[in-house]
mmCIF file as gemmi writes it, N, C-alpha and C atoms, coordinates in Angstrom:
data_model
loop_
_atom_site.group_PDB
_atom_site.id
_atom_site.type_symbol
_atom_site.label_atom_id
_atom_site.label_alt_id
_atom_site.label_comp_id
_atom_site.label_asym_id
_atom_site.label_entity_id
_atom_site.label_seq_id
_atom_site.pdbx_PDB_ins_code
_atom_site.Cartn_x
_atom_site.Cartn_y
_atom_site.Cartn_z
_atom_site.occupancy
_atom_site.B_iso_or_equiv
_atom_site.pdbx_formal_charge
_atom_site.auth_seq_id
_atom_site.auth_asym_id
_atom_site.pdbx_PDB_model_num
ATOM 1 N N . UNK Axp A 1 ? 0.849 -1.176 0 1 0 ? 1 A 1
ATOM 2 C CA . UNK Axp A 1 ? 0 0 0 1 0 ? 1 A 1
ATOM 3 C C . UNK Axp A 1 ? 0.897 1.242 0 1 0 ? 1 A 1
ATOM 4 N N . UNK Axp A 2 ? 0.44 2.328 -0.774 1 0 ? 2 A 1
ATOM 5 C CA . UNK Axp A 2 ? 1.345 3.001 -1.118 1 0 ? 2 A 1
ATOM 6 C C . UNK Axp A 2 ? 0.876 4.348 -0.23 1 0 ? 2 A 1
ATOM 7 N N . UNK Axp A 3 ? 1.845 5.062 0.061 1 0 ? 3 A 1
ATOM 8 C CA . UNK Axp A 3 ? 1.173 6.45 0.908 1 0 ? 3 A 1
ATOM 9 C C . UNK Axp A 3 ? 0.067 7.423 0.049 1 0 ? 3 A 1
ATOM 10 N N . UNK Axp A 4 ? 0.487 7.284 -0.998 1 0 ? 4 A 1
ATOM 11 C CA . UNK Axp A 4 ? -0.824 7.707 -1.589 1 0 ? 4 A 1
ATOM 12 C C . UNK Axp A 4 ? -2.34 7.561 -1.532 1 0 ? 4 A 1
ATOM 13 N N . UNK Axp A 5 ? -2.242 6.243 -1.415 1 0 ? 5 A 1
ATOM 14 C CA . UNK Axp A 5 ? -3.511 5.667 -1.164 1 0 ? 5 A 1
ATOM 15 C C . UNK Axp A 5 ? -3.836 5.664 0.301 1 0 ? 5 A 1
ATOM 16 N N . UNK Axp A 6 ? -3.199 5.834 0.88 1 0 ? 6 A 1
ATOM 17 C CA . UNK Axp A 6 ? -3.386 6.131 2.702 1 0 ? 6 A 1
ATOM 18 C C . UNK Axp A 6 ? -3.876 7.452 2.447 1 0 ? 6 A 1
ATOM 19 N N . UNK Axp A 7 ? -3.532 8.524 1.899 1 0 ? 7 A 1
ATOM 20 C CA . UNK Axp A 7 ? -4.341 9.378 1.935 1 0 ? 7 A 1
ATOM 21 C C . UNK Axp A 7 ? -5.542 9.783 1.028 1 0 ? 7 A 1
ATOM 22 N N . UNK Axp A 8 ? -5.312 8.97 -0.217 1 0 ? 8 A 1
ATOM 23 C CA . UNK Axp A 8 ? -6.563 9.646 -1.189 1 0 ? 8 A 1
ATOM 24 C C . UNK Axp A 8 ? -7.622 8.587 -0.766 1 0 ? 8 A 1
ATOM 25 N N . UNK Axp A 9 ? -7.4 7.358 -0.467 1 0 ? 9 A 1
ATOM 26 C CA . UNK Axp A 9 ? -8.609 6.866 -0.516 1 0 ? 9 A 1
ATOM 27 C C . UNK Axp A 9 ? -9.75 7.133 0.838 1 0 ? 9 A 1
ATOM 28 N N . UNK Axp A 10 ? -9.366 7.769 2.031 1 0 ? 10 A 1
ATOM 29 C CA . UNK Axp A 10 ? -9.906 8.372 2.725 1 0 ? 10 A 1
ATOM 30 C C . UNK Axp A 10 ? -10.91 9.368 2.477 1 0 ? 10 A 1
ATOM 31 N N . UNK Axp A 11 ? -10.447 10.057 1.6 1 0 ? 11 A 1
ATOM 32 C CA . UNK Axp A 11 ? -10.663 11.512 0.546 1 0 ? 11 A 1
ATOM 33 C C . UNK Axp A 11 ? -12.184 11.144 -0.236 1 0 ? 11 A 1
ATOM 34 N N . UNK Axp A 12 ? -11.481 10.12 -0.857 1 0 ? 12 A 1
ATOM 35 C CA . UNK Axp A 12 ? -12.776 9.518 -1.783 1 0 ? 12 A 1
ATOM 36 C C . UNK Axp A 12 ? -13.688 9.009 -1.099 1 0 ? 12 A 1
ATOM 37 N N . UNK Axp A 13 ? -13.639 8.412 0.155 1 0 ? 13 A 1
ATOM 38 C CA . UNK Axp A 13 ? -14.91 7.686 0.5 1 0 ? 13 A 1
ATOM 39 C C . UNK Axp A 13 ? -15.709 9.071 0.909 1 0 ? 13 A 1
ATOM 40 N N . UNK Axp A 14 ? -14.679 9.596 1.933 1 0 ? 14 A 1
ATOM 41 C CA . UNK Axp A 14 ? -15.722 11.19 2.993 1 0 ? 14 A 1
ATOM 42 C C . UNK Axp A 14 ? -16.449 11.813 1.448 1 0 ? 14 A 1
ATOM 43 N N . UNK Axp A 15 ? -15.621 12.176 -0.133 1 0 ? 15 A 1
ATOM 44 C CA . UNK Axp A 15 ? -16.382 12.778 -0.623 1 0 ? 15 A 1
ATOM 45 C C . UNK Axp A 15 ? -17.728 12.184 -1.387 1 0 ? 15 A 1
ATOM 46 N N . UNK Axp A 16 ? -17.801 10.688 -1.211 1 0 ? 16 A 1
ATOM 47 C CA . UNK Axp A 16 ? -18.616 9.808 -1.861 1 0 ? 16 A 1
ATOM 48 C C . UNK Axp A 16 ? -20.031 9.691 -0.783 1 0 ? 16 A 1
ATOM 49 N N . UNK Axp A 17 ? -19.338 9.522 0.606 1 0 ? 17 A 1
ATOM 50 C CA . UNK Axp A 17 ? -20.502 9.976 1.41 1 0 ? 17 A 1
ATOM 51 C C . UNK Axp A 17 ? -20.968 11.202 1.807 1 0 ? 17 A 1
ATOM 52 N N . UNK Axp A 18 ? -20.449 12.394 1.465 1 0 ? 18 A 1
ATOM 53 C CA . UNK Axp A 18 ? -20.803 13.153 1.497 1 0 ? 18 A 1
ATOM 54 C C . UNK Axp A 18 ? -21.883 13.937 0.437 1 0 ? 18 A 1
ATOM 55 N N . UNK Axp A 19 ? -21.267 13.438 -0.791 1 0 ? 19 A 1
ATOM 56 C CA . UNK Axp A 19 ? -22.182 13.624 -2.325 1 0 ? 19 A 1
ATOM 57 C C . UNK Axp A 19 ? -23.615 12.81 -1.654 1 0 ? 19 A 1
ATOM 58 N N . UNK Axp A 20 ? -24.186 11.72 -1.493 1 0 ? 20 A 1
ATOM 59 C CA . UNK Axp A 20 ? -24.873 10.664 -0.774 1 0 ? 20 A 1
ATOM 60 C C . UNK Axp A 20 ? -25.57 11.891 -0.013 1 0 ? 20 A 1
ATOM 61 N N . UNK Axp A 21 ? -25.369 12.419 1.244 1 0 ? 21 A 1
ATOM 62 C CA . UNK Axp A 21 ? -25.961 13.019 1.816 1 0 ? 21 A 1
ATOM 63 C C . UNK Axp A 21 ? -26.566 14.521 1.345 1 0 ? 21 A 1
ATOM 64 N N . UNK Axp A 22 ? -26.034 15.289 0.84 1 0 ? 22 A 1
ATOM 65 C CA . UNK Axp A 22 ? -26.014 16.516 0.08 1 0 ? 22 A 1
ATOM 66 C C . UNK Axp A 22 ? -27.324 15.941 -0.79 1 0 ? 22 A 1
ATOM 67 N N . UNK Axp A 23 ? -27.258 14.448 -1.847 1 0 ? 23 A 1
ATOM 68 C CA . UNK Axp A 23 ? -27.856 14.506 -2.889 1 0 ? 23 A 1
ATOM 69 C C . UNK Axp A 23 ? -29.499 13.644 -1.764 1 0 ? 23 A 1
ATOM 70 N N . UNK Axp A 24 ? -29.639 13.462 -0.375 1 0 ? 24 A 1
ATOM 71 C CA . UNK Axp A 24 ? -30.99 12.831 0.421 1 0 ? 24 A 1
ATOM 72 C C . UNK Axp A 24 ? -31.48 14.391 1.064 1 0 ? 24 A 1
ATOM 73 N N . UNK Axp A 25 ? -30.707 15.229 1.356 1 0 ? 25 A 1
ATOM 74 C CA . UNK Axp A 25 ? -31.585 16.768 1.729 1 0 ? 25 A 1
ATOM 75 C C . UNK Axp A 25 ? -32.03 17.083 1.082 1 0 ? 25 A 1
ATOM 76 N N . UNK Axp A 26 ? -33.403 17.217 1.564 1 0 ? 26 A 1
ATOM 77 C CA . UNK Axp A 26 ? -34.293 18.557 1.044 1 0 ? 26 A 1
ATOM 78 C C . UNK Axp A 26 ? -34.346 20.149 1.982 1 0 ? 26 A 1
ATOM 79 N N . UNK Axp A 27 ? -34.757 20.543 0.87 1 0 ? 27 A 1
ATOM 80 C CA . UNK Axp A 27 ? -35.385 21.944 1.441 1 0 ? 27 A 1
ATOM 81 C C . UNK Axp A 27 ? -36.717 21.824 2.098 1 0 ? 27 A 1
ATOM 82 N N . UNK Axp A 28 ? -36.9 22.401 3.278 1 0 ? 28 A 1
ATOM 83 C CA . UNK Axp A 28 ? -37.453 22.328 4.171 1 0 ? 28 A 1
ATOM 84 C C . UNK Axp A 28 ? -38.57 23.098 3.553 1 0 ? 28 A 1
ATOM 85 N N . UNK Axp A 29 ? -39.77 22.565 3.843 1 0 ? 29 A 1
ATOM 86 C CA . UNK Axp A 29 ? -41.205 23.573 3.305 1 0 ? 29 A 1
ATOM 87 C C . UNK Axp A 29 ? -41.253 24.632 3.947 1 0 ? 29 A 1
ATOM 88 N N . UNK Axp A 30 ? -42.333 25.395 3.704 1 0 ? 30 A 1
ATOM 89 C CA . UNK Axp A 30 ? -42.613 26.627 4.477 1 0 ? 30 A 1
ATOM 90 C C . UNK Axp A 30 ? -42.811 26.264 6.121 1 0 ? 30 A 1
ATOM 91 N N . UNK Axp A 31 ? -44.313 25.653 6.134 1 0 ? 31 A 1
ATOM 92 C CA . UNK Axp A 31 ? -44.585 25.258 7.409 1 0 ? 31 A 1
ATOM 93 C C . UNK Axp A 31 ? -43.146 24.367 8.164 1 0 ? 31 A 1
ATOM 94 N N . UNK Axp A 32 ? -42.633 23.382 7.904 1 0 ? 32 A 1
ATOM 95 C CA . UNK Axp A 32 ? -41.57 23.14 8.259 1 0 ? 32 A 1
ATOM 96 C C . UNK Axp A 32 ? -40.384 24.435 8.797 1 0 ? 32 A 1
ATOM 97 N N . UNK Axp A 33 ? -40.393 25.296 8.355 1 0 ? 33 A 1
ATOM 98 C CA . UNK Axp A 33 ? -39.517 26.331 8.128 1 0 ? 33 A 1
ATOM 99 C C . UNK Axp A 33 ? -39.852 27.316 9.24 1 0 ? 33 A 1
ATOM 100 N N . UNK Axp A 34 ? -41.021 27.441 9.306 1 0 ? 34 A 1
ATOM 101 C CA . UNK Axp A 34 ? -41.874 28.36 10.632 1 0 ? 34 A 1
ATOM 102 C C . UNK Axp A 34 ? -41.428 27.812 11.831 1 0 ? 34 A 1
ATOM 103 N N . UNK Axp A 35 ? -42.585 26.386 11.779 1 0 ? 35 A 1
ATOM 104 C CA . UNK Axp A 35 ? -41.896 25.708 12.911 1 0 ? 35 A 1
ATOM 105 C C . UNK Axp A 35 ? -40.554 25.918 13.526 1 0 ? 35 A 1
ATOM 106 N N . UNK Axp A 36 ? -39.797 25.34 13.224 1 0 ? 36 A 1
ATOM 107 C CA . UNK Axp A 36 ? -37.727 25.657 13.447 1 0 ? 36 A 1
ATOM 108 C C . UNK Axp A 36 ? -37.571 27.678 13.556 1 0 ? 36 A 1
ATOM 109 N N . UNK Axp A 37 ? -37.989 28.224 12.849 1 0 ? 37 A 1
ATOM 110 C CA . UNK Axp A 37 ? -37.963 30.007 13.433 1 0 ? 37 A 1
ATOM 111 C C . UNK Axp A 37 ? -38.833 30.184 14.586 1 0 ? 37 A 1
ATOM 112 N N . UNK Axp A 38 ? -39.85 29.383 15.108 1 0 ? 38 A 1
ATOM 113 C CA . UNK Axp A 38 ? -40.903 29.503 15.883 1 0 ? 38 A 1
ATOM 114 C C . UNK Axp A 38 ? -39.818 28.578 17.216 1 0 ? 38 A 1
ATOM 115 N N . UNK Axp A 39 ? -39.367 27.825 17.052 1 0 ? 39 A 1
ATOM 116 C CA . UNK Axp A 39 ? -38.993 26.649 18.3 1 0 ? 39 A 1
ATOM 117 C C . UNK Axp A 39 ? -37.266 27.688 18.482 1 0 ? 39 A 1
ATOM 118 N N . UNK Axp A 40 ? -36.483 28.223 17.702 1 0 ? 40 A 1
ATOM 119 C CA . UNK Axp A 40 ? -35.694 29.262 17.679 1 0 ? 40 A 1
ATOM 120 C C . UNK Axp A 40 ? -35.833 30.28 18.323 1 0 ? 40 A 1
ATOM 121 N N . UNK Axp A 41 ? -36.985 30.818 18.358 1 0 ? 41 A 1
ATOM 122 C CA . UNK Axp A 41 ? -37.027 31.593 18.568 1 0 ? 41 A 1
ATOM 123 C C . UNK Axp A 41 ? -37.492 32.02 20.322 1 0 ? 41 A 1
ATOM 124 N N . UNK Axp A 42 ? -38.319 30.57 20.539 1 0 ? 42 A 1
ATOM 125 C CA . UNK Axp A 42 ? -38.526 30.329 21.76 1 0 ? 42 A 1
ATOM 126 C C . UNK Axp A 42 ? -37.201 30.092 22.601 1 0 ? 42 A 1
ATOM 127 N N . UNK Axp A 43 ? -36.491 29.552 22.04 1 0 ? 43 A 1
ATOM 128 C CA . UNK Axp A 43 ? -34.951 29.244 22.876 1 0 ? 43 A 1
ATOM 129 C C . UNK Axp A 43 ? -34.617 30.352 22.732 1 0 ? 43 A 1
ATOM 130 N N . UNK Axp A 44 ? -34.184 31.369 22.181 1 0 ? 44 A 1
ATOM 131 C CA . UNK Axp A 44 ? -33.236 32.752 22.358 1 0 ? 44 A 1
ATOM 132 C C . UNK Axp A 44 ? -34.302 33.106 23.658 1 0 ? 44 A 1
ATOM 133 N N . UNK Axp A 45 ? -35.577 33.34 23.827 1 0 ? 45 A 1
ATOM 134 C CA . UNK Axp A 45 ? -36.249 33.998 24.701 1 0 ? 45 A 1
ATOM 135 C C . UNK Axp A 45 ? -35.58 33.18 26.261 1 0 ? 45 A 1
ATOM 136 N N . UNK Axp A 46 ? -36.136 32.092 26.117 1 0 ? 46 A 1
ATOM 137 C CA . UNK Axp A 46 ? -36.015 31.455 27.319 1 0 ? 46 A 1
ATOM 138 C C . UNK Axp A 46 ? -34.315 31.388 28.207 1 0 ? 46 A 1
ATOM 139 N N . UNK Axp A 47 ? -33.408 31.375 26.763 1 0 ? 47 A 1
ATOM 140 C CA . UNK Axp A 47 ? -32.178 31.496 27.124 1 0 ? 47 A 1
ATOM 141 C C . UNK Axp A 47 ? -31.448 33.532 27.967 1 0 ? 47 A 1
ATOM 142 N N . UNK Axp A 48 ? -32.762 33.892 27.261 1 0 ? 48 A 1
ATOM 143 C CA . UNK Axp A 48 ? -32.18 35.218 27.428 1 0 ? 48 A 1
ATOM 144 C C . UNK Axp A 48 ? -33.085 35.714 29.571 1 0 ? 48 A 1
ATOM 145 N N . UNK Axp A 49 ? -34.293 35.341 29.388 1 0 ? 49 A 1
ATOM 146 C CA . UNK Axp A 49 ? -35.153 34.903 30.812 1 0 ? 49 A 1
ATOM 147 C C . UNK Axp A 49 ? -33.869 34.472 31.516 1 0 ? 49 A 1
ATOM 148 N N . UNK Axp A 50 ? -33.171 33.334 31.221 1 0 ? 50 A 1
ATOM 149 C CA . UNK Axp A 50 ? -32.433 32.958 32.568 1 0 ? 50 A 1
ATOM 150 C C . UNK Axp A 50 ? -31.12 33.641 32.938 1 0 ? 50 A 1
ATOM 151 N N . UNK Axp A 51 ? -30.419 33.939 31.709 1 0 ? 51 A 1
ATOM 152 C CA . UNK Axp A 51 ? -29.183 35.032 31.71 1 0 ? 51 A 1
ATOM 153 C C . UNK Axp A 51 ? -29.613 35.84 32.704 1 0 ? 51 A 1
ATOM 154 N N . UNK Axp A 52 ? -31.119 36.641 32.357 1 0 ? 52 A 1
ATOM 155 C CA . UNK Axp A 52 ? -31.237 37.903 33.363 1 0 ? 52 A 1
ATOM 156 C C . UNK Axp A 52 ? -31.696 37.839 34.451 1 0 ? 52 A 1
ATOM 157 N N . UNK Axp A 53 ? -31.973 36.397 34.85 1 0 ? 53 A 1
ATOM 158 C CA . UNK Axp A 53 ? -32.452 36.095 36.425 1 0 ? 53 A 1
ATOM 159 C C . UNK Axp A 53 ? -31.212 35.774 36.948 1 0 ? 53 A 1
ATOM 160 N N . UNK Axp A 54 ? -30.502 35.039 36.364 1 0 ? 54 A 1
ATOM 161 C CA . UNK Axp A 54 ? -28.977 35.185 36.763 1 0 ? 54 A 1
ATOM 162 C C . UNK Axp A 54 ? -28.335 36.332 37.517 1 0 ? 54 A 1
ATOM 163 N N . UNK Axp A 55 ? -28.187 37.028 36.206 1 0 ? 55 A 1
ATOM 164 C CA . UNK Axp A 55 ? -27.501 38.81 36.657 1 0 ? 55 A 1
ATOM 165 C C . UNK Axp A 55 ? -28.324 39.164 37.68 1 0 ? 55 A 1
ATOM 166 N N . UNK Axp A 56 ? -29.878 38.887 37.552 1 0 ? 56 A 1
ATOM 167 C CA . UNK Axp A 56 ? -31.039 39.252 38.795 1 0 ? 56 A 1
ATOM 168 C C . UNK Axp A 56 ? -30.41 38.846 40.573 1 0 ? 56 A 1
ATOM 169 N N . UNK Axp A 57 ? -29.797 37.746 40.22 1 0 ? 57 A 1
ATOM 170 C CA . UNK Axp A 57 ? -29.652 37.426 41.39 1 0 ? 57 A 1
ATOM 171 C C . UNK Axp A 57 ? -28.112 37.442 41.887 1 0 ? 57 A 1
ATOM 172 N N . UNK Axp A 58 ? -27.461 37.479 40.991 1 0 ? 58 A 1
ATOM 173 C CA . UNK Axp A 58 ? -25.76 38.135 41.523 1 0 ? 58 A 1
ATOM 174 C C . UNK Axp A 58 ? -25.677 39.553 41.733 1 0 ? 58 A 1
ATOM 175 N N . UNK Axp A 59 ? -26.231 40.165 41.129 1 0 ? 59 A 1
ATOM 176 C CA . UNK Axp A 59 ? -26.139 41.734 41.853 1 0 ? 59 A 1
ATOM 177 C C . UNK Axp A 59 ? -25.996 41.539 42.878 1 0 ? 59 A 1
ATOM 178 N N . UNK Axp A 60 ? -26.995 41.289 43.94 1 0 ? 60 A 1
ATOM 179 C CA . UNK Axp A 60 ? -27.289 41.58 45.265 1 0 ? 60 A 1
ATOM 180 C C . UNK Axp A 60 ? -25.983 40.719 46.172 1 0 ? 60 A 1
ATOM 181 N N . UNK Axp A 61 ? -25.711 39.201 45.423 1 0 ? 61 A 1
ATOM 182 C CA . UNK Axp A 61 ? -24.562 38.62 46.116 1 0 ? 61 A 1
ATOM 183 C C . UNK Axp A 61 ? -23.142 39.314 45.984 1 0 ? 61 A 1
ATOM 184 N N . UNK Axp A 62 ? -22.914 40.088 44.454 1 0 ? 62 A 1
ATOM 185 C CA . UNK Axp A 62 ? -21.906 40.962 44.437 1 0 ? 62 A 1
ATOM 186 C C . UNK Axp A 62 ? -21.866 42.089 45.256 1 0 ? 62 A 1
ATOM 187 N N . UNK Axp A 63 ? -22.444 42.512 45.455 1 0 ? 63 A 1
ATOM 188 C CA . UNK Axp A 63 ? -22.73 43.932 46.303 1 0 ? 63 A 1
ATOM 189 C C . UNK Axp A 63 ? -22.478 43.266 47.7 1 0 ? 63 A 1
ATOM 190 N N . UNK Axp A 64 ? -22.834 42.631 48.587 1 0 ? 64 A 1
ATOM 191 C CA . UNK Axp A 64 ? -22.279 41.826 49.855 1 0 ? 64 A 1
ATOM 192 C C . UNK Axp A 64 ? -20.966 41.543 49.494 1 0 ? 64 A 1
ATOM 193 N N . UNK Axp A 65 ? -20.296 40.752 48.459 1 0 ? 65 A 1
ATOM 194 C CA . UNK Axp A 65 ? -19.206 40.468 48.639 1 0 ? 65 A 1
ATOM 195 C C . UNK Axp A 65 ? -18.436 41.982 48.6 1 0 ? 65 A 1
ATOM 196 N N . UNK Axp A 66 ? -18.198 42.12 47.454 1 0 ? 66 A 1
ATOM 197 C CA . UNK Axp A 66 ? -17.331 43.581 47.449 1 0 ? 66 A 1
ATOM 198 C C . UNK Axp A 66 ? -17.647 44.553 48.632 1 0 ? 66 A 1
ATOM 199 N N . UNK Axp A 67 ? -18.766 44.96 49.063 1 0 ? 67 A 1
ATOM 200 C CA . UNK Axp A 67 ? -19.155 45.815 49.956 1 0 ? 67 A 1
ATOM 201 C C . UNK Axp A 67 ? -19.716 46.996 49.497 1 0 ? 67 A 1
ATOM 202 N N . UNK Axp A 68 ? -19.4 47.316 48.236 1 0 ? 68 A 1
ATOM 203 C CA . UNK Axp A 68 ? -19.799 48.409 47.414 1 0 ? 68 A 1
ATOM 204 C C . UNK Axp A 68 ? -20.62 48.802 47.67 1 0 ? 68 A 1
């Protein structure tokens, strides 16, 4: 086995399964498409709710520690 083939034939399979996958996606319909901006969009909210109950609740422990 030649070093060549240690590396190209690696090459060829990832790009053979990769062509394979590329050529089974579709484009997502509309309603499909809502959904995923709709379930998105709920996570930024919910993620952003706990960030600021977070900060909500270290203020007050920062301010004791430092003394400020």
């Amino acid at each position: 086995m030649e070093v060549g083939d240690f590396v190209v034939k690696p090459l060829k399979d990832f790009a053979k399964s990769s062509a394979r996958l590329v050529k089974r996606c579709t484009k997502p319909d509309r309603k499909e498409y809502l959904k995923i901006c709709g379930k998105t969009a709920v996570g930024f909210i919910v993620m952003g709710f706990i960030g600021f109950f977070v900060k909500l609740l270290f203020i007050p422990i920062n301010q004791i520690i430092v003394g400020g």
